[in-house]
N, C-alpha and C positions, 0 to 999 in steps of 0.2 A: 462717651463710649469707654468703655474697658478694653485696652490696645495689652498685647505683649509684644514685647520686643524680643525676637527671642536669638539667642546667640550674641547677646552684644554687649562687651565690655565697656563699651567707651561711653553710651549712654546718650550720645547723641541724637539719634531718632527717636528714644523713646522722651527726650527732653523737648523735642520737639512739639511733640503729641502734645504733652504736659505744662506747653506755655500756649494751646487754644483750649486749655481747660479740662484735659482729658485725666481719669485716669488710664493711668499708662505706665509700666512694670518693664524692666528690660531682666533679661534672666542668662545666667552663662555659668558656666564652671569656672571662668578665672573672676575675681574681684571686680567690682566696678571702679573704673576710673574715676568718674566723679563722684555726687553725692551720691553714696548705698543705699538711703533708706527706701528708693524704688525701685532695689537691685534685689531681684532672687540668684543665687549662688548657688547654685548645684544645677542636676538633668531637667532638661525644661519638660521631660514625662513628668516630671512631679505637680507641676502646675498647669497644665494645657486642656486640663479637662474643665478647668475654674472659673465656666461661662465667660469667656473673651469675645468679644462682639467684631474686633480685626487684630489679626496679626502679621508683623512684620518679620523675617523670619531668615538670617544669614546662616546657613550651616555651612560650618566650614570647609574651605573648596580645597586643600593641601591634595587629596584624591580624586578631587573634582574637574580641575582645569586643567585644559588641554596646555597648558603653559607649560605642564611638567610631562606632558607625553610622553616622552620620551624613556619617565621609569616606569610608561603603564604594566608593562608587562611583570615586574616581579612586583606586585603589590595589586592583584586582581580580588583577591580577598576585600583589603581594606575598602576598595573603589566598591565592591558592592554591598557593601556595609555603610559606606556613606549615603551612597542612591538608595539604601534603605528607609535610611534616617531622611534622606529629602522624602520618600514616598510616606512615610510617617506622618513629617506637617503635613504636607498637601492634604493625607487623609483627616488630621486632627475635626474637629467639631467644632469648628470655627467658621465663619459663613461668607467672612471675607479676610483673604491671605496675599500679601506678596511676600515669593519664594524671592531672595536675591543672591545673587553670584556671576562671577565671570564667565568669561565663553565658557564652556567643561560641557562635559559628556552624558550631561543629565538633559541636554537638548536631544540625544541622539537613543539613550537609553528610557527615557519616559516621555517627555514632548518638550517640542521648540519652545523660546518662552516668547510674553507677548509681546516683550519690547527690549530692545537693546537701546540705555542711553551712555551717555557718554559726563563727563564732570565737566568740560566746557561749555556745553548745556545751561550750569546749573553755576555761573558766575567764577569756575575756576579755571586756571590755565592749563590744564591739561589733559593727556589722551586714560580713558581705562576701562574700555568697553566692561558694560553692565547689563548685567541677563536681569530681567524681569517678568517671575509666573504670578500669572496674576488672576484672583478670583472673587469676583463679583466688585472689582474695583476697575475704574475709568484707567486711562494710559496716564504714564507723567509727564505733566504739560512742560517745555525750557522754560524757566524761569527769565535765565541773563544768559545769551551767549557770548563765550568772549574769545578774545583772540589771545596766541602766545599759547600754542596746542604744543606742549614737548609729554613724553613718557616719562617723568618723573620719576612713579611709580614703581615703574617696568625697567628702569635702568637706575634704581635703588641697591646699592653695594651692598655683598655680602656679609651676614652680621645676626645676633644672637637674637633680637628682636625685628627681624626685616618682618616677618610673619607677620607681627602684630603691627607693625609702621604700615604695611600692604593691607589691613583687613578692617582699618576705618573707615565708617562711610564718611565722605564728604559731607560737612555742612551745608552745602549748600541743597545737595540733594536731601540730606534729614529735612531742611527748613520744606522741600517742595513736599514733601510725603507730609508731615504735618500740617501743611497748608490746604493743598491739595485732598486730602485725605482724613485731615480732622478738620476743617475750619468750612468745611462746603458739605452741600446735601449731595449724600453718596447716592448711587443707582439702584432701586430696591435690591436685597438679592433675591436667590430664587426662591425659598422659601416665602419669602414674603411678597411676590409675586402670586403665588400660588394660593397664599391666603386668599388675596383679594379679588381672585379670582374661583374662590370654590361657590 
């Protein structure tokens, strides 16, 4: 399969994809963390149209999540310029997508997502509830669940990079989306339903 990864610095989901053999592209305006040479650096409009078979897909939630509530009200512009960009992927030409992000207001402004997991799920110790929209792809199964549930995350000190410390997926969850989602026969989607059924 042809995966983008799209919004993601750090490289990890799309490394995932890329060790059951995929190609798989992760794309973001800041640099890649790891190795670049599967990294597109700029607007992921530049490349979304480039026949992707699934895409994985973090737009950034800073407008997004209900965690910042509290400044919704002077930054209503920005917040519907984000849920723009969420409405965006959703519609892109891709046949299977997960949107991902924390609780935010894109459950209330376009639809509920289909699943909230959690990182001690997925073999780590901690809490940090994960919205999941999801299209023409299966739920994400727990992998490992473990005990020693604290907010790490969410009681992470103030600081120039907290943003970017908050905005990695867990490896453990990358490993299940790659597993899960490249390494297993996915559910037709509906176009391909529909072939075989005309």
């Amino acid at each position: 399969m042809r995966v983008l990864v799209a919004c993601e610095y750090s490289g990890r989901v799309r490394d995932a994809f890329r060790r059951h053999g995929h190609s798989a592209m992760s794309c973001d305006l800041l640099e890649c963390e790891a190795d670049s040479e599967f990294h597109y650096q700029g607007p992921v409009e530049d490349i979304i149209n480039d026949g992707w078979d699934l895409m994985v897909a973090h737009p950034p939630c800073t407008h997004l999540a209900v965690s910042g509530s509290r400044h919704f009200y002077r930054k209503q512009q920005e917040q519907a310029e984000a849920l723009d960009f969420v409405r965006f992927l959703m519609n892109s030409p891709i046949e299977r997508w997960c949107i991902e992000n924390p609780v935010s207001v894109i459950s209330s402004a376009i639809r509920s997502p289909d699943q909230i997991i959690q990182p001690w799920q997925y073999g780590h110790g901690e809490t940090k509830a994960t919205c999941l929209w999801l299209k023409n792809l299966p739920k994400l199964q727990p992998t490992q669940c473990v005990e020693g549930r604290e907010a790490r995350i969410h009681m992470m000190p103030p600081g120039p990079n907290r943003w970017k410390e908050r905005s990695r997926t867990f490896t453990g969850i990358a490993e299940a989306m790659g597993d899960q989602w490249g390494n297993r026969v996915l559910p037709l989607a509906a176009n391909q339903l529909s072939f075989l059924t005309d």
